[in-house]
C-alpha positions in Angstrom: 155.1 146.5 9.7 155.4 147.2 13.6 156.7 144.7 15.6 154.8 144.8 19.0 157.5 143.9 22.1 155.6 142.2 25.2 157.1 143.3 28.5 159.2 141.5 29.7 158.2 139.7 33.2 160.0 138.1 35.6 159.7 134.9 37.0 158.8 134.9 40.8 161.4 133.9 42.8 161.0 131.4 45.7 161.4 133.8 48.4 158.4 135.7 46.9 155.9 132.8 47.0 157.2 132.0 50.6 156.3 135.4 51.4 153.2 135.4 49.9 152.6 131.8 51.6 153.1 133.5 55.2 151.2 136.3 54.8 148.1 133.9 54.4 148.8 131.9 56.5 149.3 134.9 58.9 145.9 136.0 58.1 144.1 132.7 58.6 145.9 132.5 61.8 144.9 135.8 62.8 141.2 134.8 61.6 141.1 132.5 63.8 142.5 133.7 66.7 140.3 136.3 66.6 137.3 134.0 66.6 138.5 132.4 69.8 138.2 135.5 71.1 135.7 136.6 70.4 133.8 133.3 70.9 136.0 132.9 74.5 134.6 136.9 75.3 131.1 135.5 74.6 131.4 132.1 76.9 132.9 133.9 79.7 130.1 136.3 79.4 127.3 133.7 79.8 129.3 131.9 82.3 129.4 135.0 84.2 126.1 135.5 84.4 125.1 132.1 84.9 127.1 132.2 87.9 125.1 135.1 88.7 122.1 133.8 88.4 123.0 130.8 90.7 124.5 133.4 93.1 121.1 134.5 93.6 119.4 131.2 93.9 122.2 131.1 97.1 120.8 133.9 98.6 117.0 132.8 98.5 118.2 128.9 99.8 120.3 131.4 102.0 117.7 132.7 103.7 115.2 129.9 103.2 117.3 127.8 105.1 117.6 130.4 108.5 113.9 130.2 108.3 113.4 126.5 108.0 116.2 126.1 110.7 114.9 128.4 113.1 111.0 127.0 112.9 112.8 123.2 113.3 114.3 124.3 116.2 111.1 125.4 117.9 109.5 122.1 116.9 112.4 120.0 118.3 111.7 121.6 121.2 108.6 120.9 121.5 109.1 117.6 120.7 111.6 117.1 123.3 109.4 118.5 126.2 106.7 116.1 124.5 108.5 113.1 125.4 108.9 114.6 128.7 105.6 114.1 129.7 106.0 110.2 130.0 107.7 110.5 133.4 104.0 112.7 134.7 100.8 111.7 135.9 97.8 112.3 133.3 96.5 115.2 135.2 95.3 118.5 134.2 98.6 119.8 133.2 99.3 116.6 131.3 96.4 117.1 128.9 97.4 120.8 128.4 101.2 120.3 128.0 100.4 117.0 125.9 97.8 118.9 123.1 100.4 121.9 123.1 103.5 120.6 122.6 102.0 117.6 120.1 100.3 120.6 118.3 102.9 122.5 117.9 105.9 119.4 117.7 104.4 116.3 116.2 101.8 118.0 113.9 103.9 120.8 112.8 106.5 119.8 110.1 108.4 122.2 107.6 111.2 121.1 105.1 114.0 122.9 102.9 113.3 122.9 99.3 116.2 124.3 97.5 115.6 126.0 93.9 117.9 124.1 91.5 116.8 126.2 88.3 120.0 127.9 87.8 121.9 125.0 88.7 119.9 122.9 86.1 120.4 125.7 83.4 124.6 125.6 84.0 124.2 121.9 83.4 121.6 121.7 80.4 124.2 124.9 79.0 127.3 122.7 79.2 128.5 126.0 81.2 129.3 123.9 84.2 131.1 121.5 82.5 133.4 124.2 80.9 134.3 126.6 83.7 136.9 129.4 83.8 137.6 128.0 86.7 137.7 124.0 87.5 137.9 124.2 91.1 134.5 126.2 91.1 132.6 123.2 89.3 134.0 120.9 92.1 132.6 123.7 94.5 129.2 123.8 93.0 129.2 119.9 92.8 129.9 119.8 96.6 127.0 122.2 97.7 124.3 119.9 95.5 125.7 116.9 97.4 125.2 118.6 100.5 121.2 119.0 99.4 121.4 115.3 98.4 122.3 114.6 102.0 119.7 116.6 103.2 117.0 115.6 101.2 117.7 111.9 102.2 117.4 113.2 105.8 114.4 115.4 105.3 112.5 111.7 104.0 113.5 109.9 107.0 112.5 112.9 109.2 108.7 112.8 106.8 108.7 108.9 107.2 109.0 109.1 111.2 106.7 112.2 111.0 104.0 110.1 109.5 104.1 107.3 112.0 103.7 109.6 114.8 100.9 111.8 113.7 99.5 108.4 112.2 99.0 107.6 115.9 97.6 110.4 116.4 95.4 110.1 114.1 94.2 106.4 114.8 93.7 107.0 118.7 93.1 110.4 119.4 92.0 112.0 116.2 92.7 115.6 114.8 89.1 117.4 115.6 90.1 118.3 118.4 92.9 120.3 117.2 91.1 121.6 114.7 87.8 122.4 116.3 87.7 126.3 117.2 86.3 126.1 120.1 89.2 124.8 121.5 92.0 126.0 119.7 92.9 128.9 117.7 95.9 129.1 114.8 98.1 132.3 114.8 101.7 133.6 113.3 104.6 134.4 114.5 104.5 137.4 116.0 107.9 138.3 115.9 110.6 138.9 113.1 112.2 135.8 113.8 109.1 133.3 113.6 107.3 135.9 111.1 104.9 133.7 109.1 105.1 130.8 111.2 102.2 128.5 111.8 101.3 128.2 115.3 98.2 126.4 117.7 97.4 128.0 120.6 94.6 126.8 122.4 91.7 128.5 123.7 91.1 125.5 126.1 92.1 122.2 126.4 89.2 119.1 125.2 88.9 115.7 127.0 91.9 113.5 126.8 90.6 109.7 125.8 93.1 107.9 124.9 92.1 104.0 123.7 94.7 101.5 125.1 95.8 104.3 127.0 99.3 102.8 128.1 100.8 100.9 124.9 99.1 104.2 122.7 101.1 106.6 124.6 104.3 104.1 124.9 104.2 104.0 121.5 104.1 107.9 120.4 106.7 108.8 123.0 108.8 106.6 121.2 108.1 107.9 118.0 108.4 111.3 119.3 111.4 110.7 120.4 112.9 109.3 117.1 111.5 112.0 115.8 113.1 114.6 117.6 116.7 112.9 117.2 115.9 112.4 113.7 115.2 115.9 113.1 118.1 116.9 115.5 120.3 115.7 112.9 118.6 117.1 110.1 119.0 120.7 112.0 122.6 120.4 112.0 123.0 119.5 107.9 120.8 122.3 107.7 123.6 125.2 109.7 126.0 122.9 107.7 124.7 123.3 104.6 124.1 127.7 105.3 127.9 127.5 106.6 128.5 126.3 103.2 126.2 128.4 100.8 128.0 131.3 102.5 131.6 130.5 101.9 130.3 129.4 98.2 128.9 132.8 97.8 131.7 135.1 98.9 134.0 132.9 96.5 131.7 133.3 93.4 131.5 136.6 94.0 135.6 137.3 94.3 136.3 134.8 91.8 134.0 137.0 89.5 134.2 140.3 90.9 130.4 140.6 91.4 130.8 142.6 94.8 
């Protein structure tokens, strides 16, 4: 009869199993870091085109603001020579200076709306919240403020705006400024006020004026409120394009969009 000998095998030593212990726990590690990565590569990819994307809402509220700053201007002025005509006599250049600088001050209005779309998006990601870069959040935080600041400006300017063409309304009426025979509405004719509504009358109607004296007290006043009112607004408006620059060329270093 054979007798069959098993080989003979050695017990592991502890050094073995320790080895064996590291080398998984090496490749778990490894596992994981790699995930990070790999997850890290894909968050900094969306954040970087997020920030893109927002970059390019700046440059429309960029040049959205120039416009709506430039056309404010025009009707401050206009305001302002408005309220100059309580120091005159009502005479023939009364009426015209009073239906063309009312036209084109106290009737005109036009407002910033800024596009918050790729500002909403960071927010609804989580992207803003979880920035590369904390400092850039805070930055992004402060130019939204800024709009809050402005918006609240921009109603009291509408709220004003309404009690002045209200008067307007209730005393003189608006027929005559919108009657064609005596006035007609053009652009801008230059790059600058491109697109800009203008009146320009044709010839000036009749100026009656019911309680003439405490009518006219009260728009000037208005007018003038008005103008101050959007005076201010005007300069949160060249603060708030200061700003959307500086944001800008930051984003754009920061992540190397140049």
């Amino acid at each position: 009869m054979e007798v069959h000998h098993h080989p003979h095998v050695g017990k592991k030593i502890f050094k073995e199993y320790l080895l064996e212990g590291l080398m998984i726990f090496i490749a778990v590690t490894m596992g994981f870091i790699a995930e990070n990565i790999r997850e890290n590569i894909s968050h900094r990819e969306k954040e970087k085109k997020q920030i893109e994307s927002f970059i390019n809402t700046l440059d429309n509220d960029s040049a959205q603001l120039a416009f709506v700053i430039r056309v404010n201007d025009t009707i401050v002025e206009n305001i302002n020579r408005f309220t100059e005509l309580r120091k005159k006599e009502k005479d023939e250049s009364f009426i015209r200076d009073f239906y063309n600088y009312s036209a084109n001050g106290l009737i005109m209005e036009i407002y910033f709306k800024p596009n918050l779309t790729a500002l909403d998006e960071m927010k609804a990601s989580g992207i803003i919240g979880s920035l590369h870069y904390p400092y850039i959040a805070d930055s992004i935080f402060k130019y939204q403020q800024h709009i809050n600041v402005i918006e609240s400006q921009q109603a009291d300017c509408y709220w004003i705006y309404k009690e002045a063409f209200g008067i307007i309304v209730n005393s003189i009426g608006v027929n005559d400024y919108l009657d064609p025979n005596y006035v007609k509405f053009t652009l801008g004719e230059t790059n600058e006020f491109a697109n800009t509504f203008h009146f320009q009358f044709i010839k000036y109607p009749p100026l009656e004026i019911p309680d003439e004296k405490n009518t006219l007290r009260k728009l000037f006043s208005n007018a003038a409120a008005l103008g101050a009112a959007n005076q201010s607004m005007i300069l949160l408006l060249k603060d708030h394009l200061s700003y959307n620059k500086r944001l800008k060329s930051l984003l754009k270093k920061v992540y190397q969009l140049d």
